[in-house]
ZATOR-255397 format. One record per atom (N, C-alpha, C, O): residue in one letter; atom name; z, x, y. Coordinates in nm, 2 decimals, always signed. Layout:
BEGIN
(pt A,CA,(Z,X,Y));
...
REM end
This chain:
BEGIN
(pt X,N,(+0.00,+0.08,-0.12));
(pt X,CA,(+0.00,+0.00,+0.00));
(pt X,C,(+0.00,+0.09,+0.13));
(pt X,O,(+0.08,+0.17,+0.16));
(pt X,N,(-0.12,+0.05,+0.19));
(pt X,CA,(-0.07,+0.14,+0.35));
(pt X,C,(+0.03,+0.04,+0.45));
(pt X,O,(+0.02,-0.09,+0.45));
(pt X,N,(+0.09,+0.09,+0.49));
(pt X,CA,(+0.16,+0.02,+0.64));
(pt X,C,(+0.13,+0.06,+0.76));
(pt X,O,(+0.10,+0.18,+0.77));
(pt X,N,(+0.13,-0.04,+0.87));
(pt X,CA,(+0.16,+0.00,+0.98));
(pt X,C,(+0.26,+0.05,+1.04));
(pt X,O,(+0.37,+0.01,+1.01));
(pt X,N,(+0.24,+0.16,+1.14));
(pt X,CA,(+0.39,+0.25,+1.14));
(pt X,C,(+0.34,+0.27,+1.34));
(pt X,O,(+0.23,+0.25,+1.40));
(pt X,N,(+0.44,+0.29,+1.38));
(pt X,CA,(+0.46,+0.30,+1.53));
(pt X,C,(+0.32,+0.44,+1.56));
(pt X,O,(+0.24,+0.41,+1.65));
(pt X,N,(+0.31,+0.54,+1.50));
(pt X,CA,(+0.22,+0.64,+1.53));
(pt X,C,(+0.09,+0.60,+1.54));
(pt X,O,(-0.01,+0.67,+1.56));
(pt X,N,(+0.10,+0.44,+1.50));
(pt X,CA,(-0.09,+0.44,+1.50));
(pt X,C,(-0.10,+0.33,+1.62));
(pt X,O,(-0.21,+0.29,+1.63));
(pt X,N,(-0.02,+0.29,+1.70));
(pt X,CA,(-0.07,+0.25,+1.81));
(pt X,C,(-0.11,+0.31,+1.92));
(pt X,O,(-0.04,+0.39,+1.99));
(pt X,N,(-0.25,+0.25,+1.96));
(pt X,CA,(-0.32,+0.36,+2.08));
(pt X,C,(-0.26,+0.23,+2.19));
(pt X,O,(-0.36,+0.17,+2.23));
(pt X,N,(-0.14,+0.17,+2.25));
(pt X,CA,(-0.15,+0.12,+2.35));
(pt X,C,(-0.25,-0.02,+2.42));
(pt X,O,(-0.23,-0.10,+2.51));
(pt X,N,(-0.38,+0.00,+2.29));
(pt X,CA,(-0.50,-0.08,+2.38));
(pt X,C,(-0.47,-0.22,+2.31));
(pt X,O,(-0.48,-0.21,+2.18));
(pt X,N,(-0.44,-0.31,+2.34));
(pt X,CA,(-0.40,-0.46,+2.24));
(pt X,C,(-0.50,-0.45,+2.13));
(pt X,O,(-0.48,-0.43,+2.01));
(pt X,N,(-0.58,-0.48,+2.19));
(pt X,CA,(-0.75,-0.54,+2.09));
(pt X,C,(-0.79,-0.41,+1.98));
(pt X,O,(-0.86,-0.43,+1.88));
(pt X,N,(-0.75,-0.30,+2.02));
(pt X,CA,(-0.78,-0.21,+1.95));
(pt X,C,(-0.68,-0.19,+1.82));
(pt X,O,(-0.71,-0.16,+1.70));
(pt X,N,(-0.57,-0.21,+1.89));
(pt X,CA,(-0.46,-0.16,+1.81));
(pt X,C,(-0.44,-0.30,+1.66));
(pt X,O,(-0.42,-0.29,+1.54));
(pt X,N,(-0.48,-0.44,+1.75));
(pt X,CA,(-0.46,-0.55,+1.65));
(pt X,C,(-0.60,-0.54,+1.57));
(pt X,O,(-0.57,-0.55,+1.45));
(pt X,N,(-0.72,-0.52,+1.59));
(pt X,CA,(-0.79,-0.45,+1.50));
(pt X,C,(-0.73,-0.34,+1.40));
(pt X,O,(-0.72,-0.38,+1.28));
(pt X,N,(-0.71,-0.28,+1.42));
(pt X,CA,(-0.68,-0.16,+1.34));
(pt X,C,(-0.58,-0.24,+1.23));
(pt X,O,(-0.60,-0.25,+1.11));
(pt X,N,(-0.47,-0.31,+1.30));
(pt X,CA,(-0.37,-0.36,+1.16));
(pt X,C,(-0.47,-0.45,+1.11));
(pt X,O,(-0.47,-0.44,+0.99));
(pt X,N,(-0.54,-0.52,+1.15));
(pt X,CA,(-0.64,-0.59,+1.02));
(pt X,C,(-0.70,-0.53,+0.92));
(pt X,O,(-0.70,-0.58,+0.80));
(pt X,N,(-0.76,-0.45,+0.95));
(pt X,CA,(-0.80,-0.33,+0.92));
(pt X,C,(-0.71,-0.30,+0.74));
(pt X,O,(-0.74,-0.30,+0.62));
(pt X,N,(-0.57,-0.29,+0.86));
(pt X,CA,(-0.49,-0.26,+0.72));
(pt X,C,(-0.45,-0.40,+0.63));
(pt X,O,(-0.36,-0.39,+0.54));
(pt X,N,(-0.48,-0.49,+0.64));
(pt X,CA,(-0.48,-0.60,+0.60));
(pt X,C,(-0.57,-0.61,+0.47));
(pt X,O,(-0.53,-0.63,+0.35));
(pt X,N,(-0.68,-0.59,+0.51));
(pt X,CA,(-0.78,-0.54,+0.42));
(pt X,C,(-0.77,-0.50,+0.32));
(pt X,O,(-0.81,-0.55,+0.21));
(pt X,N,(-0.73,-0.39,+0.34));
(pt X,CA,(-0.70,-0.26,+0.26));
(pt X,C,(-0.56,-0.31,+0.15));
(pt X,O,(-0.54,-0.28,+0.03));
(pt X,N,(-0.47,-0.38,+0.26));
(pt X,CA,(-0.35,-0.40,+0.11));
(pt X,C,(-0.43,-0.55,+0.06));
(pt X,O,(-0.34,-0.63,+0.01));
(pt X,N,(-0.52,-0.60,+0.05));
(pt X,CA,(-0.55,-0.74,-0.01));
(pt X,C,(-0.64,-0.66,-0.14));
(pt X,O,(-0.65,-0.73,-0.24));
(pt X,N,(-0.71,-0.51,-0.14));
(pt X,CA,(-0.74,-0.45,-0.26));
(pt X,C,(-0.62,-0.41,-0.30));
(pt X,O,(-0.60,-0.46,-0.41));
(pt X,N,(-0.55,-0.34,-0.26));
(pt X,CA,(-0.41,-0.26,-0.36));
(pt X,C,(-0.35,-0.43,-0.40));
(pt X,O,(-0.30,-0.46,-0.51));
(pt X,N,(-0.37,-0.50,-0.33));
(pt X,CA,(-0.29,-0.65,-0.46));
(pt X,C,(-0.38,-0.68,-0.55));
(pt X,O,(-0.33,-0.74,-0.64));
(pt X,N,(-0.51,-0.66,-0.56));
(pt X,CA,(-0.60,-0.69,-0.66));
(pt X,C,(-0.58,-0.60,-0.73));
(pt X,O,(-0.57,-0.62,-0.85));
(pt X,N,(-0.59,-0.47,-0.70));
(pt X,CA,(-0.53,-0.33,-0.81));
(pt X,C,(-0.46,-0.34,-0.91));
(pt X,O,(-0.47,-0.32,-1.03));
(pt X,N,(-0.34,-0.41,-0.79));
(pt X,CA,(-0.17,-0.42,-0.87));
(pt X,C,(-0.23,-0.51,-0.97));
(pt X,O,(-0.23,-0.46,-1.08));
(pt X,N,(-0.29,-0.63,-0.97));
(pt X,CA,(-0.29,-0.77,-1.07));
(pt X,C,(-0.32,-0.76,-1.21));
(pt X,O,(-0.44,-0.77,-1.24));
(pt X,N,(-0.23,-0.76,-1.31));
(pt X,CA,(-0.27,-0.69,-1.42));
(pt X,C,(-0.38,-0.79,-1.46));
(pt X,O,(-0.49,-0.77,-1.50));
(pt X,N,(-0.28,-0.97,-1.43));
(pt X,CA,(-0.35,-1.08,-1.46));
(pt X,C,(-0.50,-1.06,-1.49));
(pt X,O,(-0.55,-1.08,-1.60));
(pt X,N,(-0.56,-1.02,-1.38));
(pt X,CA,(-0.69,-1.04,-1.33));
(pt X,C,(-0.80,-0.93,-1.44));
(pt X,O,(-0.86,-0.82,-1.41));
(pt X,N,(-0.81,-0.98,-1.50));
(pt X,CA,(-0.94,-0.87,-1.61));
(pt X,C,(-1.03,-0.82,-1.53));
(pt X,O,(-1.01,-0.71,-1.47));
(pt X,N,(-1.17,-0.92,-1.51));
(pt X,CA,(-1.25,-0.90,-1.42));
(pt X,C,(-1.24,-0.91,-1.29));
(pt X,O,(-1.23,-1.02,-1.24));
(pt X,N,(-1.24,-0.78,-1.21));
(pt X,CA,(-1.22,-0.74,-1.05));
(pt X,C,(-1.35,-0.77,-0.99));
(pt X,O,(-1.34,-0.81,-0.87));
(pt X,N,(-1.46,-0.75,-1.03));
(pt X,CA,(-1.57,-0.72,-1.00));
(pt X,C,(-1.61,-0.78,-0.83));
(pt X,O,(-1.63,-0.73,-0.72));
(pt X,N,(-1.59,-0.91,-0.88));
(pt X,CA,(-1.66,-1.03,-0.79));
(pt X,C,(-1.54,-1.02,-0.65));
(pt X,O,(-1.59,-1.05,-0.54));
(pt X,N,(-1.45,-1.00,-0.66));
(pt X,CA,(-1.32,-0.99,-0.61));
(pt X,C,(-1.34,-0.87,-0.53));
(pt X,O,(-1.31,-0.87,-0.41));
(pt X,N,(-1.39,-0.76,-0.58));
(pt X,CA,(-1.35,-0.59,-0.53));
(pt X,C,(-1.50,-0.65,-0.44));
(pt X,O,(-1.47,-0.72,-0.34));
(pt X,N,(-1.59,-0.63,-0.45));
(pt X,CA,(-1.73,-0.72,-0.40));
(pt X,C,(-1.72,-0.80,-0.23));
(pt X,O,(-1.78,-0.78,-0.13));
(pt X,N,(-1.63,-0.87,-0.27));
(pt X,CA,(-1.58,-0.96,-0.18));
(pt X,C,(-1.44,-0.91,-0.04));
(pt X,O,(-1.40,-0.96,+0.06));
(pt X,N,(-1.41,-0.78,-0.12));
(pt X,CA,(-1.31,-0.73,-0.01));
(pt X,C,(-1.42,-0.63,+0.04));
(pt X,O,(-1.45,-0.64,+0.16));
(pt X,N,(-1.47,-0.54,-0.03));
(pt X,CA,(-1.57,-0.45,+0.04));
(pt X,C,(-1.66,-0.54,+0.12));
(pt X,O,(-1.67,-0.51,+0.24));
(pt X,N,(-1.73,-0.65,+0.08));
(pt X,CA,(-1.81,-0.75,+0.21));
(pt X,C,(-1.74,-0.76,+0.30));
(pt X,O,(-1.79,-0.71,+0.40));
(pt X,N,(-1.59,-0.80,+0.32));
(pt X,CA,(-1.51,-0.80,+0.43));
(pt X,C,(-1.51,-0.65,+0.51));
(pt X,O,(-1.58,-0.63,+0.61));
(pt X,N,(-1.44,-0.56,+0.45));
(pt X,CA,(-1.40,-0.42,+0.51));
(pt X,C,(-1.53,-0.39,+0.60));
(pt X,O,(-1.54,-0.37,+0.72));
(pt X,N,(-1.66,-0.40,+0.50));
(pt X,CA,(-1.80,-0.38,+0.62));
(pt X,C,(-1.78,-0.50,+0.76));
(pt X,O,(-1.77,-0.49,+0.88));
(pt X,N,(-1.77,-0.59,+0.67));
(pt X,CA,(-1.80,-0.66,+0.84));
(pt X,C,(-1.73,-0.68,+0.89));
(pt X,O,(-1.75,-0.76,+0.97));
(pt X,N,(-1.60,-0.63,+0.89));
(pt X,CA,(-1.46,-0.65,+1.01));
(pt X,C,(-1.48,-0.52,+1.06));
(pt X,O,(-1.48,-0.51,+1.18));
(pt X,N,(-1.51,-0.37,+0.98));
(pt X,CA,(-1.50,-0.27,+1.03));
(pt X,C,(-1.65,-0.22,+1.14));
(pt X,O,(-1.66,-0.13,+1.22));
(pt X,N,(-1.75,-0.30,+1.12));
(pt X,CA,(-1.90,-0.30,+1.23));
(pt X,C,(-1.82,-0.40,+1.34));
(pt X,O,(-1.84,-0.39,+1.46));
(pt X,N,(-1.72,-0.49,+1.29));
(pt X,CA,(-1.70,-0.58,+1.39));
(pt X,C,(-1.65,-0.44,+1.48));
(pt X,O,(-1.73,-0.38,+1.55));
(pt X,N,(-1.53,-0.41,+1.46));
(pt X,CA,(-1.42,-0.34,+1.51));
(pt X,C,(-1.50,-0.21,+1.58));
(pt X,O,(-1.50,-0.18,+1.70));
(pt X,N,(-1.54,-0.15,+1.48));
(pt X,CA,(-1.62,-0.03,+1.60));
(pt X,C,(-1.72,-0.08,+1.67));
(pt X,O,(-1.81,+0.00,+1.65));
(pt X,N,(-1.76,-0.15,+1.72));
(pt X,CA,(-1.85,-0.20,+1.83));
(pt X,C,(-1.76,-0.25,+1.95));
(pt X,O,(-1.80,-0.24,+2.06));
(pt X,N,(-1.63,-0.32,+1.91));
(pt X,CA,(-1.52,-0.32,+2.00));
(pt X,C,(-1.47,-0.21,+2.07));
(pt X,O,(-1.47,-0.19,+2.19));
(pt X,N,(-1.42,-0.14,+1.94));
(pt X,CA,(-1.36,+0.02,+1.98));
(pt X,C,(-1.50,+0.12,+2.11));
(pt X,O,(-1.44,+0.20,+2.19));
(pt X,N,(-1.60,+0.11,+2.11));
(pt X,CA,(-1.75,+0.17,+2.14));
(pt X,C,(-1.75,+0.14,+2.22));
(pt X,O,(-1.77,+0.23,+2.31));
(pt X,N,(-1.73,-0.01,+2.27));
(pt X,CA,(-1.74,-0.06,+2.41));
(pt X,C,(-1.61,-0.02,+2.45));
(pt X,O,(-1.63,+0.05,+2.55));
(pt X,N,(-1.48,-0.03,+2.42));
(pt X,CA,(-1.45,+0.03,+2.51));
(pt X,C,(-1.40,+0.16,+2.57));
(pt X,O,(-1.33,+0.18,+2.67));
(pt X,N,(-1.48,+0.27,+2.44));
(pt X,CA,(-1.48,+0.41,+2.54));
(pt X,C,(-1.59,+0.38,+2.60));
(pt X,O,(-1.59,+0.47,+2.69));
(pt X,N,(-1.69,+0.32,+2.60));
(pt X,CA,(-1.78,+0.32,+2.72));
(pt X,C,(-1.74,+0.26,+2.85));
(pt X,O,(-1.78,+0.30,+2.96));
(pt X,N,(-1.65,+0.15,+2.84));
(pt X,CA,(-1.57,+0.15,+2.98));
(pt X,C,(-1.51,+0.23,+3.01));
(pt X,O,(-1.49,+0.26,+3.12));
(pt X,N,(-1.46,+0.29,+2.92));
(pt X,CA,(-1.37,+0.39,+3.05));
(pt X,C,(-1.44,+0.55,+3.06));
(pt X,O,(-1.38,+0.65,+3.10));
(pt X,N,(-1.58,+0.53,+3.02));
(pt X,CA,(-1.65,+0.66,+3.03));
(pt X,C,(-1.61,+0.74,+2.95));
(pt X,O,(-1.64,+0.85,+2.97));
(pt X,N,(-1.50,+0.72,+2.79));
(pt X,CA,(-1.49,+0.86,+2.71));
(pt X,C,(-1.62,+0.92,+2.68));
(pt X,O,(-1.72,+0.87,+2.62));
(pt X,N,(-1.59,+1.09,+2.74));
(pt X,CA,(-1.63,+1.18,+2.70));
(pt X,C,(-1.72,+1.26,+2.58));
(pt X,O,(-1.82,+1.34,+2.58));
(pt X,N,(-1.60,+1.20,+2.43));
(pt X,CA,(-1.68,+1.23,+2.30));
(pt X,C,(-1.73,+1.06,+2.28));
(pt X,O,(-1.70,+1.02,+2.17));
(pt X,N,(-1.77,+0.99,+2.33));
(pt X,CA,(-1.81,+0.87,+2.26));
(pt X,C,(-1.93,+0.90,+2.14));
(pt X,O,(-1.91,+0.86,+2.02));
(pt X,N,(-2.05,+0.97,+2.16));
(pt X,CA,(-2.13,+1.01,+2.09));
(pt X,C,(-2.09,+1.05,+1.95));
(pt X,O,(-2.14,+1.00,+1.86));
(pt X,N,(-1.99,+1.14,+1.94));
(pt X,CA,(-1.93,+1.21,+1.84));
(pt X,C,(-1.82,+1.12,+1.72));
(pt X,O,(-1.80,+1.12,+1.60));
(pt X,N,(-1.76,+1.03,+1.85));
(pt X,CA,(-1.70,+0.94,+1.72));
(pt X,C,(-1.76,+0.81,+1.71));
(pt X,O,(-1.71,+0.71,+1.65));
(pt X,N,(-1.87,+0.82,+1.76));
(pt X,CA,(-1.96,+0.72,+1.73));
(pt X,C,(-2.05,+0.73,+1.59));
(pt X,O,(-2.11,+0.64,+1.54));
(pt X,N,(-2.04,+0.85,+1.56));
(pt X,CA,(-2.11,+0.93,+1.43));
(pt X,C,(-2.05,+0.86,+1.33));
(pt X,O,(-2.09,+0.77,+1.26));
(pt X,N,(-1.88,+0.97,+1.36));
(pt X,CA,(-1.78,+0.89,+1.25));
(pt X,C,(-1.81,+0.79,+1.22));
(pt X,O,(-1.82,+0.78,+1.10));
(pt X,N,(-1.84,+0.68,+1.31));
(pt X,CA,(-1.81,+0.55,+1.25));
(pt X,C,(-1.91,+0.50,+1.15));
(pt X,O,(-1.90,+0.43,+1.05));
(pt X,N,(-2.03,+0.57,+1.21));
(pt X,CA,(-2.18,+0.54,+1.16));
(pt X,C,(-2.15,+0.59,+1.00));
(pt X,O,(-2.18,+0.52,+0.90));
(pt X,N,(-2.08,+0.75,+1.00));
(pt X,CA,(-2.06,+0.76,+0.85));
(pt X,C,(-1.96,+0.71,+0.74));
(pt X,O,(-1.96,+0.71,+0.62));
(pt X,N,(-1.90,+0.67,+0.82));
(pt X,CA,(-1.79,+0.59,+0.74));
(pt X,C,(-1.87,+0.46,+0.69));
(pt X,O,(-1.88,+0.46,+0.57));
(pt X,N,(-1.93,+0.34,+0.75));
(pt X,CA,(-2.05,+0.27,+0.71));
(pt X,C,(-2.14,+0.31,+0.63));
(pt X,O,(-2.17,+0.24,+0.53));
(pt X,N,(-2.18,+0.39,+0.65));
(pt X,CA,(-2.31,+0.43,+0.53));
(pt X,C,(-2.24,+0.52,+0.39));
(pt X,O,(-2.31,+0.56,+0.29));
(pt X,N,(-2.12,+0.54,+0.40));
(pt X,CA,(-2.08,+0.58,+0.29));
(pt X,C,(-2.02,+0.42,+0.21));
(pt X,O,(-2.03,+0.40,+0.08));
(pt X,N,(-1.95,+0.31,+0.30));
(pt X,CA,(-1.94,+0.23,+0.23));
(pt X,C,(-2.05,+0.15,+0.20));
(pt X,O,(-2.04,+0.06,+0.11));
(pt X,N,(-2.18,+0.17,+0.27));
(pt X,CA,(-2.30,+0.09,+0.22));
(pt X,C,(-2.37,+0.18,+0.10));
(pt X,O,(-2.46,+0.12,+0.03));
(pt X,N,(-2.34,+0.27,+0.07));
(pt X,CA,(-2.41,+0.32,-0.05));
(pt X,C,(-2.32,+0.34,-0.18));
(pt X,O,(-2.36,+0.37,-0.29));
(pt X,N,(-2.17,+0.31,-0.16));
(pt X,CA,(-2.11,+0.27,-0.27));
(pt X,C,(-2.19,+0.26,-0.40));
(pt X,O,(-2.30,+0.21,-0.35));
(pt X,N,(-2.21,+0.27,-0.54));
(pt X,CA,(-2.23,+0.25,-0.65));
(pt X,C,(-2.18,+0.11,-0.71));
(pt X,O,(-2.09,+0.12,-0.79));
(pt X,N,(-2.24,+0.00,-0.69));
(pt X,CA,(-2.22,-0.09,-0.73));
(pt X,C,(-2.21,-0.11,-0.91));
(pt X,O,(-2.12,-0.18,-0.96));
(pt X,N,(-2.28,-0.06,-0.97));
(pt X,CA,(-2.27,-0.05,-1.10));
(pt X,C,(-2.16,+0.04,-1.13));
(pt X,O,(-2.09,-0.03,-1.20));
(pt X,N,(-2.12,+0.14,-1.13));
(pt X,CA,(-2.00,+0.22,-1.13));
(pt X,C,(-1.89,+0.19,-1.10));
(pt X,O,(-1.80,+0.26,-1.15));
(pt X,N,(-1.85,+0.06,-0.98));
(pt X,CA,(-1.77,+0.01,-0.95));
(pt X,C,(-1.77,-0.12,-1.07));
(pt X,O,(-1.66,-0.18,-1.08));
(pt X,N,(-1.90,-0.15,-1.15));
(pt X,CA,(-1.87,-0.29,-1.27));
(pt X,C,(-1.85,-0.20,-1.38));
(pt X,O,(-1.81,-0.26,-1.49));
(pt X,N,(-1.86,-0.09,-1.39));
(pt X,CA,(-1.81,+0.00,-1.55));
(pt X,C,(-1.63,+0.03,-1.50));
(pt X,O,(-1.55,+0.01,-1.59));
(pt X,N,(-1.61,+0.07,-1.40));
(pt X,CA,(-1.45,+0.12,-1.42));
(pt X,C,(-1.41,+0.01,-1.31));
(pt X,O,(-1.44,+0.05,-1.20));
(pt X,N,(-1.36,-0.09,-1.30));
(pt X,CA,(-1.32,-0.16,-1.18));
(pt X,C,(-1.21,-0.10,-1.12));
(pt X,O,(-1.22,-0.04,-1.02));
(pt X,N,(-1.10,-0.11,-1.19));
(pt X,CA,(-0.98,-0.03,-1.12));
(pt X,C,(-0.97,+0.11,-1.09));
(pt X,O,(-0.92,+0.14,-0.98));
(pt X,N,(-1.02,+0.22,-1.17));
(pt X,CA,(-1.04,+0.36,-1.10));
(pt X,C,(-1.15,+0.35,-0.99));
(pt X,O,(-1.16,+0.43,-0.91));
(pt X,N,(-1.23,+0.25,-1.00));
(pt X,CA,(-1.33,+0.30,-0.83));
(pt X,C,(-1.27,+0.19,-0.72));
(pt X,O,(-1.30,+0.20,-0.60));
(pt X,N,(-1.17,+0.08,-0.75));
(pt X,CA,(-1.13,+0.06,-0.64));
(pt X,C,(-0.97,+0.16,-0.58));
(pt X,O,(-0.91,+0.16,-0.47));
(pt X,N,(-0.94,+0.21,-0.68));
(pt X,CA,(-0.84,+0.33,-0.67));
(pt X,C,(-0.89,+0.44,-0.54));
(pt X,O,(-0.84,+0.47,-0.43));
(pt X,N,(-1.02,+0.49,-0.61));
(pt X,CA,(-1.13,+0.63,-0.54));
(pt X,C,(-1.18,+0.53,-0.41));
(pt X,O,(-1.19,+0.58,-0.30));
(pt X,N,(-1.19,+0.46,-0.41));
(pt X,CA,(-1.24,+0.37,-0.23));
(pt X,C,(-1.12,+0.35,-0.20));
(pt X,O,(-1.12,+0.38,-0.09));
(pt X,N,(-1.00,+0.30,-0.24));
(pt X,CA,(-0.89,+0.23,-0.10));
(pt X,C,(-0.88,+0.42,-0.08));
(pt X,O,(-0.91,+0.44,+0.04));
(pt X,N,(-0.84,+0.55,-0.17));
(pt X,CA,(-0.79,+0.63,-0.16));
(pt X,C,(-0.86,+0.70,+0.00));
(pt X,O,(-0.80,+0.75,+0.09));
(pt X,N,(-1.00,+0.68,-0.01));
(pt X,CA,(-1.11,+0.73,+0.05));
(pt X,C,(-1.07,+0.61,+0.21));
(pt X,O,(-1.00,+0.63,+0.31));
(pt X,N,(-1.12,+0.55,+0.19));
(pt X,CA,(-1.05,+0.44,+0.32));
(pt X,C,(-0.95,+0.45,+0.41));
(pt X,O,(-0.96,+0.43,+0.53));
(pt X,N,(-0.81,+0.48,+0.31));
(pt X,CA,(-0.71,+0.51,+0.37));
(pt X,C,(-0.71,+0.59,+0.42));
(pt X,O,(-0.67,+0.59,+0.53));
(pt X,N,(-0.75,+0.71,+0.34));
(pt X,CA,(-0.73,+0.86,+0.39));
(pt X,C,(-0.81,+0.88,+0.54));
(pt X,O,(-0.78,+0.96,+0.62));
(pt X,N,(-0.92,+0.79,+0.57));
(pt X,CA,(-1.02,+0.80,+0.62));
(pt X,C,(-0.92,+0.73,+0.77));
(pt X,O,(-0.91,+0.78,+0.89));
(pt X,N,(-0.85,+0.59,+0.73));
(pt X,CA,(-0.86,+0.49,+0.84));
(pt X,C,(-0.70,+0.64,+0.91));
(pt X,O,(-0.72,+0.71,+1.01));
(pt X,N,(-0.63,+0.63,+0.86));
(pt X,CA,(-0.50,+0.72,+0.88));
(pt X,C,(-0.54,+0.84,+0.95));
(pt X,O,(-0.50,+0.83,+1.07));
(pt X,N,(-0.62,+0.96,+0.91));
(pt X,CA,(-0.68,+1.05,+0.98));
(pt X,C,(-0.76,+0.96,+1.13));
(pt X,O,(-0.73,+0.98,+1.25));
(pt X,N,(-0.81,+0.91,+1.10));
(pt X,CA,(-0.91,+0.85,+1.21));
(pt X,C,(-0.84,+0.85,+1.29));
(pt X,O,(-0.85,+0.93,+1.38));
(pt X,N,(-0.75,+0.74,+1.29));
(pt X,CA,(-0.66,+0.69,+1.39));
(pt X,C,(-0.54,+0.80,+1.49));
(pt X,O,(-0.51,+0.80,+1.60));
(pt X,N,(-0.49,+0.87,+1.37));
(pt X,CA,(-0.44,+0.97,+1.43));
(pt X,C,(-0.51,+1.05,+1.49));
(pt X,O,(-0.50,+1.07,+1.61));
(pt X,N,(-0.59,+1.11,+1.41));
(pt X,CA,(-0.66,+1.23,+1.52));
(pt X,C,(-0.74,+1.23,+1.61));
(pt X,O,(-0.74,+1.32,+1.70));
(pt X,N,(-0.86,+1.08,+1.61));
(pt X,CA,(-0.96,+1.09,+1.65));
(pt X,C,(-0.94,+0.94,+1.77));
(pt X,O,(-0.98,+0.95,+1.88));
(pt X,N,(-0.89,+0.85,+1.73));
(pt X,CA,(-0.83,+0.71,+1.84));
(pt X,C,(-0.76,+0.76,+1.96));
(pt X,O,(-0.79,+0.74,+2.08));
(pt X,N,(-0.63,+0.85,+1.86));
(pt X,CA,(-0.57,+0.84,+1.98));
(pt X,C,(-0.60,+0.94,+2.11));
(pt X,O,(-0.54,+0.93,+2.21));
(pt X,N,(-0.71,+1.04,+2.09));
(pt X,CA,(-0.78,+1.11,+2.18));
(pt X,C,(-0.87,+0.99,+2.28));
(pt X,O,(-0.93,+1.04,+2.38));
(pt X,N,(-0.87,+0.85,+2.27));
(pt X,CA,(-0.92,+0.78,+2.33));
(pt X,C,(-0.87,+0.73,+2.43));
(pt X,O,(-0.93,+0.68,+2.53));
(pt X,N,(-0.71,+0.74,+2.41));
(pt X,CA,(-0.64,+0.71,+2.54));
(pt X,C,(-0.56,+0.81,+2.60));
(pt X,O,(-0.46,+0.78,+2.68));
(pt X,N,(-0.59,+0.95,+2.56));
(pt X,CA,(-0.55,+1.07,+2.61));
(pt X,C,(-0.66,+1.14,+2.70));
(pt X,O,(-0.66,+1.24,+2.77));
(pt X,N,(-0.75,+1.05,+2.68));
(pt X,CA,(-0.88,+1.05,+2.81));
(pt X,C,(-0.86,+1.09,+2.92));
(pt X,O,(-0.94,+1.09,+3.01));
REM end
């Protein structure tokens, strides 16, 4: 489970309540992980990665606009990021994720997390240190 912790707020409302959705996301796979119940994940893991894409295009297009109001500096640069963090979840292995369900949604929240946590720390909060 990720949490939200006081070090990941950048101050900005909209930014910051994005980002805990964000992590909302992300614990709605670790409960499908946890679910021994649940055999077939497939359609389920499917349906949170549909989400994570389109909340996370939602979110950085928010985030974009507004280092472009306030004229940030690296916008170009972590505008990349974002672009690769998308195309790495757009090329996901959809068949590899229907042979192992639970080790590849393991290897994606791992990758996500690691990704949303770094991000936020190192690279957000340079946004309002502007």
């Amino acid at each position: 489970m990720i949490k939200w912790k006081k070090d990941y707020e950048l101050k900005v409302k909209l930014i910051d309540e994005q980002h805990e959705e964000l992590f909302e996301i992300a614990n709605r796979a670790y409960k499908l992980l946890a679910n021994e119940f649940v055999i077939d994940k497939y359609d389920k893991i499917i349906e949170i990665l549909g989400e994570l894409k389109e909340y996370t295009i939602f979110h950085f297009k928010s985030e974009e606009d507004y280092m472009l109001s306030i004229e940030y500096k690296r916008f170009f640069s972590h505008k990349v990021e974002h672009e690769n963090f998308i195309n790495t979840i757009n090329n996901l292995d959809l068949n590899k994720i229907d042979l192992n369900q639970d080790g590849s949604v393991k290897e994606i929240l791992e990758f996500v997390v690691n990704w949303i946590d770094s991000h936020i720390l190192n690279e957000d909060k340079l946004i309002v240190v502007n």
